[in-house]
C-alpha positions, -999 to 999 in steps of 0.1 A, spaced: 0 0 0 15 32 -10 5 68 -3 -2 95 -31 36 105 -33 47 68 -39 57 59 -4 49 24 13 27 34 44 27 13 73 3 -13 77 6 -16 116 37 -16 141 59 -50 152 39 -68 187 66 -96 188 80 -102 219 83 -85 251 81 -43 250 111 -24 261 115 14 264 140 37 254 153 68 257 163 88 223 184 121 213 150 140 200 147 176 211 109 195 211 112 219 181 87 245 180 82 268 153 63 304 155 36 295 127 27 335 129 56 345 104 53 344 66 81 326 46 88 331 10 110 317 -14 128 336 -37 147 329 -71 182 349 -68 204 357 -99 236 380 -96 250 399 -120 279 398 -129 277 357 -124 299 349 -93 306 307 -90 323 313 -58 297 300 -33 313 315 -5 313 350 -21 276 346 -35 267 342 4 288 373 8 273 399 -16 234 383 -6 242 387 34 259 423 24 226 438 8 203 420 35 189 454 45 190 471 17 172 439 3 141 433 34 140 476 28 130 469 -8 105 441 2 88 462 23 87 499 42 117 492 68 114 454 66 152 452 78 133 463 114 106 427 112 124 407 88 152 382 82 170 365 52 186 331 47 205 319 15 201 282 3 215 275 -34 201 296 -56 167 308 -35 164 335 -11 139 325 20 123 360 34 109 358 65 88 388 72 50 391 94 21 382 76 5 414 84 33 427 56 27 417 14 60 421 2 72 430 -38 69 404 -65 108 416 -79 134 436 -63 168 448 -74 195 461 -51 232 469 -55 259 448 -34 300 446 -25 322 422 -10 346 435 13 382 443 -5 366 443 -36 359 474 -57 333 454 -79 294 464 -76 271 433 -81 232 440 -89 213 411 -67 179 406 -82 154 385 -63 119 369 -83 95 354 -61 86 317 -66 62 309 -41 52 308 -3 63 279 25 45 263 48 62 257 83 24 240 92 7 206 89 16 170 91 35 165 61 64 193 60 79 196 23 118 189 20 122 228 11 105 235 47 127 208 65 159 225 42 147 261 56 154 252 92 178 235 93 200 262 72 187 284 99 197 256 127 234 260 111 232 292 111 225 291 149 255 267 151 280 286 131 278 312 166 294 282 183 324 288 161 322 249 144 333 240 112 309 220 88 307 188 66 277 183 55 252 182 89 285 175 112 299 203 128 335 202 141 352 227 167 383 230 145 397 262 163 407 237 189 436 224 168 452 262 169 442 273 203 455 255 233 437 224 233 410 221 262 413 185 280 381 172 260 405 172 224 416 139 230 456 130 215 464 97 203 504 86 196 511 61 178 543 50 151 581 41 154 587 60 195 551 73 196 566 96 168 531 105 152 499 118 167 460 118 160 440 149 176 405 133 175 383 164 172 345 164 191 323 173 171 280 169 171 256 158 139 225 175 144 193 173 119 152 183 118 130 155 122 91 155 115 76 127 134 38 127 126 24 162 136 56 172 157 89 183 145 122 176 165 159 182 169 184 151 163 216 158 179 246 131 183 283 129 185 310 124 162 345 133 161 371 135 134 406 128 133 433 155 122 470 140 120 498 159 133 520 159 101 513 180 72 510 169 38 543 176 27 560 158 53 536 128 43 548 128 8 586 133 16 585 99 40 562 84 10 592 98 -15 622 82 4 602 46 10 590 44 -34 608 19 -55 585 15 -90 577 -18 -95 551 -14 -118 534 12 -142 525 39 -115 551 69 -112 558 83 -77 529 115 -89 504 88 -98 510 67 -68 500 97 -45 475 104 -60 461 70 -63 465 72 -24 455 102 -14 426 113 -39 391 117 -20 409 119 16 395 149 37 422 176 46 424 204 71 433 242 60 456 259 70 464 255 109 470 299 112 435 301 96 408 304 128 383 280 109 408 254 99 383 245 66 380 208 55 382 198 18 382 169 1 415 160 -21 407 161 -58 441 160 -70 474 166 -60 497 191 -90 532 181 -91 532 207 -117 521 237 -102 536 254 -71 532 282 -46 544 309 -74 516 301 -88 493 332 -98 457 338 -93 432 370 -90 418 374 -53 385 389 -45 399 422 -52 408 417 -83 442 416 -78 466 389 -91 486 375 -69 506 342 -63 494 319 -41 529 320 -17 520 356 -10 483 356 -7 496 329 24 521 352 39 503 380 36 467 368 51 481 343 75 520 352 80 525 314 62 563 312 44 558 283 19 585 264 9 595 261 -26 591 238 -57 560 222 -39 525 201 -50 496 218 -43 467 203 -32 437 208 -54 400 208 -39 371 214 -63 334 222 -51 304 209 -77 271 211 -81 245 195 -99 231 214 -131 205 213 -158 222 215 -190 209 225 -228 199 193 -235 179 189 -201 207 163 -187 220 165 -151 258 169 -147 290 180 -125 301 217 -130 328 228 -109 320 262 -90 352 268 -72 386 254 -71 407 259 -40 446 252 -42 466 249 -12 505 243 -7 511 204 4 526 223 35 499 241 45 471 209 50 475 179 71 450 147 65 423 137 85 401 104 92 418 74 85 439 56 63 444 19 54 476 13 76 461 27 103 427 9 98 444 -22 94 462 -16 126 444 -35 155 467 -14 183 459 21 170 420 9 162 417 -1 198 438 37 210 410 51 188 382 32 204 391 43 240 391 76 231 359 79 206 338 54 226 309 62 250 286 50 270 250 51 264 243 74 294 273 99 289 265 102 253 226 111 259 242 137 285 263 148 264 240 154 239 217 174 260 242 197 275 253 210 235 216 215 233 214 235 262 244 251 254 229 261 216 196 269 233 212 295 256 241 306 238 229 341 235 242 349 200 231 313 185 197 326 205 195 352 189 197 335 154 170 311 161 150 338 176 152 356 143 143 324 118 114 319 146 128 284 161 129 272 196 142 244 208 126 225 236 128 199 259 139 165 249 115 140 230 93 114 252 107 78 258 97 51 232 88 17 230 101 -10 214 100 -50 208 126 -74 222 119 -103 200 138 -135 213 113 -133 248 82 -148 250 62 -169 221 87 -153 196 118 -171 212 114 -200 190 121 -181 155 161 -174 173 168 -214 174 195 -226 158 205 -262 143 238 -269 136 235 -308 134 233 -325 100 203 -351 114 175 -323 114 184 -303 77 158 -327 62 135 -316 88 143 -282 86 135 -286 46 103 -307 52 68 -291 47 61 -275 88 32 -298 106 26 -303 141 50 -330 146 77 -316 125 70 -281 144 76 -300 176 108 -319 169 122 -286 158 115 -270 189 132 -295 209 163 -303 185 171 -270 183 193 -246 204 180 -211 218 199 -187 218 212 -175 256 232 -153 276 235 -115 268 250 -117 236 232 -147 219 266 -153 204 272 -191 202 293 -219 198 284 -246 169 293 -283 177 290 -294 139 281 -284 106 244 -284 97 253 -288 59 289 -310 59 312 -314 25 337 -336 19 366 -325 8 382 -348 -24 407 -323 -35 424 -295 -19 458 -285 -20 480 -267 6 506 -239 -1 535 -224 19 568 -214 17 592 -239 18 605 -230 51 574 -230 64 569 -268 57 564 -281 95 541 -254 98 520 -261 71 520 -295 80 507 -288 112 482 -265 103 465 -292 77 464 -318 107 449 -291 126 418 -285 100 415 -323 94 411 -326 132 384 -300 135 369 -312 105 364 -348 125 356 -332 154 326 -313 130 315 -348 120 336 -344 89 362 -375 87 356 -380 52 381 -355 43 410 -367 15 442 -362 28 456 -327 5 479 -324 -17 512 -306 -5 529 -276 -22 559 -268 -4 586 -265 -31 593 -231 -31 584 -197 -20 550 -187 -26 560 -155 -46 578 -181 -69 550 -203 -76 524 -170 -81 552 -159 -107 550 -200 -121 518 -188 -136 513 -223 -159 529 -249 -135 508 -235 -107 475 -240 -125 483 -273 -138 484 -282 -100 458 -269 -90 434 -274 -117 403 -295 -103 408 -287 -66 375 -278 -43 398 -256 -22 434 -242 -19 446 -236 18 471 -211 20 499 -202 48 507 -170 46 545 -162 55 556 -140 81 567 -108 59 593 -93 82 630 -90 59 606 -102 28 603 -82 -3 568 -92 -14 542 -85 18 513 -102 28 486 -85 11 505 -87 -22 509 -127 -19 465 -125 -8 457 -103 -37 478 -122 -63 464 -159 -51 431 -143 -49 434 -131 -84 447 -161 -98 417 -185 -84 390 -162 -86 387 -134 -115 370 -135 -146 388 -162 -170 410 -179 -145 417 -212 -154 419 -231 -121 387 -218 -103 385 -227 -68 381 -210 -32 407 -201 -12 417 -198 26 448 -182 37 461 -185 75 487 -162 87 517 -179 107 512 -157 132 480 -173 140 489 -203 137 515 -194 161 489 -178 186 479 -197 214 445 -190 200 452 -212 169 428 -241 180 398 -220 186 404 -202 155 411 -233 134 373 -247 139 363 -213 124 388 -220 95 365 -248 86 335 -240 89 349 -212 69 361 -237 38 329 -256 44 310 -227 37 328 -213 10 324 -248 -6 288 -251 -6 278 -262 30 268 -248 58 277 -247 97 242 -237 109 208 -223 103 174 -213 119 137 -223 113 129 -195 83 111 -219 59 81 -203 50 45 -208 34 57 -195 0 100 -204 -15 111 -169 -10 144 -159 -19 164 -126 0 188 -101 -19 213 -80 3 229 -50 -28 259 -34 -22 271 -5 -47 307 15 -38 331 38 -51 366 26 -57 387 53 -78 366 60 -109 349 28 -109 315 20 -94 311 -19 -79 276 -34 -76 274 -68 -56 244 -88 -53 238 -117 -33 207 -141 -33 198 -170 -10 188 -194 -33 173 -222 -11 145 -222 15 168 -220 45 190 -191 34 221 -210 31 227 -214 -4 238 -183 -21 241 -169 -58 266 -137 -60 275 -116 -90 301 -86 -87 301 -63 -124 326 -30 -123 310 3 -142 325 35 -152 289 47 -146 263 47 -118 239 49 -144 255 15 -156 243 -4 -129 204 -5 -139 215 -32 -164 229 -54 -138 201 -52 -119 182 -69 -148 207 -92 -152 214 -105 -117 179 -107 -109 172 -126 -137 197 -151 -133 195 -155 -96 155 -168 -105 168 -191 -129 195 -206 -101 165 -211 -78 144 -227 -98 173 -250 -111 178 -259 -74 145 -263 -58 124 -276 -85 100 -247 -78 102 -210 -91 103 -185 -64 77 -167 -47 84 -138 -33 119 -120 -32 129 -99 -2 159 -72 -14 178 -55 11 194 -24 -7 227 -9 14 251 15 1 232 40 -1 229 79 14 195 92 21 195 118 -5 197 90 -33 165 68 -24 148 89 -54 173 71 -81 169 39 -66 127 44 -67 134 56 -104 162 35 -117 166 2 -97 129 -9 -89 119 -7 -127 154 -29 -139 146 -54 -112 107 -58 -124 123 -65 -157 146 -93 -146 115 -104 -128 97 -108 -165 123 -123 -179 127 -152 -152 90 -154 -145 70 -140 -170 36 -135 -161 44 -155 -127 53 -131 -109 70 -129 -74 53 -104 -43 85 -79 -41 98 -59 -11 126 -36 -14 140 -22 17 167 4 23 193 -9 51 212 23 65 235 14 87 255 49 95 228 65 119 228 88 140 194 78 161 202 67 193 186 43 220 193 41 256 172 18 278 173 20 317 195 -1 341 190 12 376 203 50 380 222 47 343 211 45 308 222 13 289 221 -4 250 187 -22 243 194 -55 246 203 -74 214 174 -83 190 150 -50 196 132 -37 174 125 2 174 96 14 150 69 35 170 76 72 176 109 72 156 95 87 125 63 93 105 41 69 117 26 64 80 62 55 67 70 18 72 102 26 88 119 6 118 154 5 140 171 -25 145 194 -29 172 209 -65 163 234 -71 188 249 -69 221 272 -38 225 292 -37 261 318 -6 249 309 24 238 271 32 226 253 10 197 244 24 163 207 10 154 203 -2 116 177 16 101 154 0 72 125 16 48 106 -1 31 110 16 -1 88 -7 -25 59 -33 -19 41 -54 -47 17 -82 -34 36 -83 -8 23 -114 15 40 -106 48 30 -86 76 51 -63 98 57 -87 127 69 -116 95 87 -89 75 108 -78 104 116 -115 122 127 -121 89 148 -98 85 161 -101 120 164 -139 112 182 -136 85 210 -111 108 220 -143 121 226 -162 94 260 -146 84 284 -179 88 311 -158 95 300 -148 128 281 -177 151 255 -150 168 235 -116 151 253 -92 135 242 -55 126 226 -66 87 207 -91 73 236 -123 60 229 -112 23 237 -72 30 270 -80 43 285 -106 21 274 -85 -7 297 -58 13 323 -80 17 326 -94 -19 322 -54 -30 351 -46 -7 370 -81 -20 367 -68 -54 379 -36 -52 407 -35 -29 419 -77 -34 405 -80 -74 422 -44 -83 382 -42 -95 387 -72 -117 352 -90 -121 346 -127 -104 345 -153 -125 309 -172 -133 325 -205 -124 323 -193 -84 288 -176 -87 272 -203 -66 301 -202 -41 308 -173 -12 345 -173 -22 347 -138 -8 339 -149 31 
């Protein structure tokens, strides 16, 4: 059921379970409907594509502007600038001018600009259904507000960036890390905030964040980078660093008070500080002085610059979208130091956890926190003053709300799960009564505060025929022991079936991957290759390169000796957590064979099939990875990975996937499917309007051409995992995480949009970030809310590389994880066909 703007309205809300309330980080928002807001077109002449100087001359001319509205409207009224409209807020005792015309400067600047404002029509701040425009309008005016708190934006995040130039206060955390605690991290805090209409009331989200600024500018970055590069391959040192570094935030430079963030476009090993320009006086000037003069900065010579361009979407002749760049910043490589993280830092375990500590809060200090920078906004007399004049007020904080734990009570029985191979027939048979009861007592609930668990065998087992082993030739014992290991586990799993392997020890493993044609010869037919990694310490070839090349070799697109891989690294084999770890290894190969080490009672009425969609950016390349279930217990799966140019590419495989994914159903079961469940991730909120327009009509025409005039009931939900709605549920005097498996979906938004939180599992550091899915698309759809959501909470823990719920459905994240494999293991080469029905990515 959809409402007259397309969207899926809520049937009812989730009663499984036992309730459980919550405390959120909604604020009241009131706003004075007594005010009349129009929008206004804005056009200045001449054109300026500097966005900061647009603001300029329009906030320059407010008077002059509100005057020209009306008889001293500067006295009533108030301006804000938004793109290319004007919103006028005057009383609606006052009818202002249709057209006005007023002349405008920027400081420094001897230019006149003529500002000419059209009216387009009036807003409405009233109702239950605020248009986006009316949401935009306040909360410009809420930044507006913020921006007397001295913060620095991306996007909705704010950051108090002064604090890396002023003496730090002892809230701006350090972190040291590198050869001697050399380096440091200054983790900035920082708050989200954004405007919220939930049924007939509005609200203001507000939530913490920080963001990490590193200690060493850019230049010193690239110097250390410089003495460290030896070309081995096509890539000069310019190309390299830019391969690294493009689409990494910076910071500006650390004299300027605001200490800007851009994103890194480029870097110009062509261009450097003597570089000329013409400032907003119209004076040219190189960029070396501009720095020393404005911020007493003496660049260095013979430099990069760093080159930042802001875009905006534009109509062009021909009625096409596209890019245009508005403004291009440069800055000296010496002047900018990198923020957030990068991939040695990430991969970094120690510095992760130093991070962590720092970053990390508790559910209680977190909501606390949150209320006292809303009391500090709401009484900050100049950010006062600004939501005064925009007609805002913020209030007191939002209400508690309810939810649904869903493993208590009659529900309890959905979370069971069967690892034993005895009951997959009955788990596949038709449910009855007697069936329904020997489930119920076969299976294993899940228990303790985590509902993490240990399986004692494989629910699915494979034997093993062929499989090979390689290592380094003086890592032969090793190798020997880690493959008596895995054939012990694999007994212990009810697996002693398993063919002894086949040993390839000859040589170093850099020597065999550069053996292209022997290698293949010997591997050719195998069900799985089991790899141990090398300590690289004194090695010339690391870790990752011997992963990426095996993983290229056995799994792209033409590759002659298809087969799944697992790699162990010596150093845990050499940890004593090696025999804990080496039953995961094989459930691991069992699953990326075609087996399974568990599963839960999900067999419905109808053979449904679930779809988890990943799309990412890696360089210039988009990925799109799809992943299907294509049994009736959700442990089979179908995966396809295709690499476009284009995000206007991936409509097509969409078609394709869907189509094909059918046809491996039906191949398998016997039975075409019923009704398809696709969880869409990947996705920003701004972009659910291309996936309404582009996605949902490609996948009704894969649909047609699996199923012709068969066809499937269709749910398409977007799963948005980076939130920033928070739950805090009561544990004596403190606030807490909901308990693992809630379910949030009354009061925490429209209450005609079928929207609901999930808070999968059991977070004991730091605060947990719900899961938020919409249902974006319904078509006969047979399930109710209460089935549609145990579903998809089912289905979160059914991931086999995790024994308990993690924060997505199974599908969603190894259609992340074979997105990531691709582009950072493939070097965005496609998977071959050949391992489509096999998770080779886990």
């Amino acid at each position: 059921m959809t409402d007259p703007s397309g969207a899926v309205v809520r049937p009812s809300f989730c009663s499984l379970g036992n309730s459980v309330d919550a405390h959120t980080n909604l604020f009241n928002l009131k706003v004075d409907e007594s005010v009349k807001i129009q929008v206004y077109a804005v056009n200045i002449t001449p054109p300026i594509t500097n966005v900061s100087e647009v603001r300029k001359v329009i906030y320059n001319a407010q008077e002059p502007i509100l005057n020209a509205l009306v008889a001293d409207g500067a006295k009533v009224g108030a301006i804000l600038h938004q793109g290319m409209n004007v919103f006028v807020t005057l009383p609606h005792s006052l009818t202002p001018n249709q057209t006005v015309s007023v002349d405008s400067t920027i400081q420094g600047n001897s230019q006149t600009f003529s500002v000419q404002l059209a009216f387009k029509h009036d807003l409405v701040l009233r109702g239950d259904d605020l248009s986006q425009e009316a949401i935009q309008y306040m909360n410009v005016a809420l930044k507006k507000a913020l921006g007397q708190l001295h913060m620095d934006f991306i996007g909705r995040h704010g950051f108090l960036t002064n604090m890396c130039s002023e003496r730090a206060p002892e809230q701006l955390s350090r972190v040291k890390y590198g050869p001697n605690n050399s380096k440091e991290m200054l983790l900035l805090p920082g708050y989200f905030t954004s405007i919220q209409q939930i049924g007939k009331s509005l609200y203001l989200q507000a939530d913490l964040t920080h963001r990490i600024v590193h200690n060493e500018t850019l230049l010193a970055v690239i110097q250390n980078e410089q003495r460290g590069f030896s070309r081995t391959g096509t890539l000069t040192f310019e190309e390299h660093i830019n391969d690294k570094y493009k689409g990494r935030r910076e910071s500006g430079p650390a004299n300027n008070r605001s200490r800007s963030l851009y994103c890194i476009d480029r870097i110009e090993f062509d261009e450097t500080p003597e570089t000329k320009f013409v400032d907003s006086s119209g004076n040219e000037t190189s960029i070396a002085e501009y720095l020393l003069t404005r911020y007493g900065v003496e660049c260095q010579p013979r430099q990069p610059l760093v080159v930042s361009e802001r875009r905006k979407k534009v109509t062009n002749s021909e009625g096409k979208r596209e890019e245009v760049v508005i403004r291009t910043i440069k800055l000296p490589v010496q002047c900018v130091t990198l923020t957030g993280l990068d991939d040695t830092i990430r991969n970094d375990h120690l510095i992760n956890d130093l991070v962590g500590k720092s970053c990390r809060m508790t559910p209680d200090d977190r909501l606390k926190r949150a209320h006292r920078f809303v009391e500090v906004l709401r009484d900050n007399p100049n950010a006062k003053a600004v939501l005064d004049r925009f007609k805002l007020e913020i209030c007191d904080a939002k209400e508690k709300v309810t939810g649904r734990k869903l493993n208590d009570g009659d529900n309890v029985n959905s979370f069971r799960y069967y690892d034993r191979p005895n009951t997959l027939e009955t788990l596949k048979a038709p449910r009855k009564g007697k069936n329904e009861d020997t489930l119920k007592n076969s299976g294993n609930a899940l228990r303790g505060d985590s509902f993490n668990f240990i399986p004692k065998g494989c629910l699915k087992p494979i034997k093993l025929e062929k499989w090979v082993v390689l290592a380094d030739k003086s890592d032969a014992q090793q190798a020997q022991k880690m493959a008596r290991d895995i054939y012990n586990a694999a007994c212990a799993l009810g697996m002693g079936d398993w063919e002894a392997p086949k040993w390839l020890i000859n040589q170093s493993l850099s020597a065999m991957l550069a053996d292209h044609q022997t290698l293949v010869k010997e591997i050719s037919g195998a069900q799985c290759v089991v790899c141990l990694l090398p300590n690289s310490k004194g090695k010339t070839t690391s870790v990752t390169q011997l992963y990426n090349g095996l993983k290229q070799l056995l799994t792209c697109e033409g590759s002659q000796c298809a087969c799944v891989a697992q790699c162990v690294q010596s150093k845990t084999l050499a940890s004593n957590k090696w025999q804990t770890a080496c039953q995961k290894v094989v459930q691991q190969i069992v699953c990326k064979v075609g087996g399974a080490a568990w599963g839960l009672n999900v067999k419905g009425r109808k053979p449904l099939m679930a779809i988890g969609v990943d799309s990412r950016k890696s360089k210039d390349s988009t990925i799109v990875s799809l992943c299907a279930t294509v049994d009736d217990l959700f442990i089979e799966h179908f995966t396809m990975s295709q690499v476009y140019s284009s995000e206007m590419d991936l409509a097509g495989a969409f078609t394709n996937f869907i189509s094909r994914a059918c046809e491996t159903f039906e191949q398998r079961n016997n039975i075409g499917v019923k009704r398809i469940v696709i969880y869409r991730t990947g996705l920003g909120e701004g972009q659910k309007v291309a996936a309404t327009e582009y996605e949902i009509p490609a996948i009704k025409t894969g649909l047609e051409q699996a199923c012709g005039d068969k066809q499937p009931e269709l749910a398409v939900i977007l799963t948005t995992q980076q939130t920033n709605t928070g739950f805090a549920t009561a544990k004596g005097n403190q606030l807490s995480n909901p308990p693992p498996l809630s379910v949030f979906d009354k009061g925490v938004a429209d209450d005609a949009l079928y929207v609901w939180y999930g808070c999968h599992q059991q977070v004991t550091s730091g605060t947990i970030t719900p899961t938020k899915y919409e249902v974006l698309h319904m078509d006969r759809w047979g399930l109710d809310v209460d089935q549609t959501i145990n579903l998809t909470m089912q289905l979160s823990t059914m991931y086999q590389n995790w024994s308990g719920p993690i924060r997505v459905p199974a599908v969603v994240k190894m259609a992340e994880v074979c997105a990531r494999k691709v582009a950072e293991n493939l070097q965005l080469k496609t998977p071959t066909d050949a391992l489509a029905t096999f998770p080779w990515y886990l």
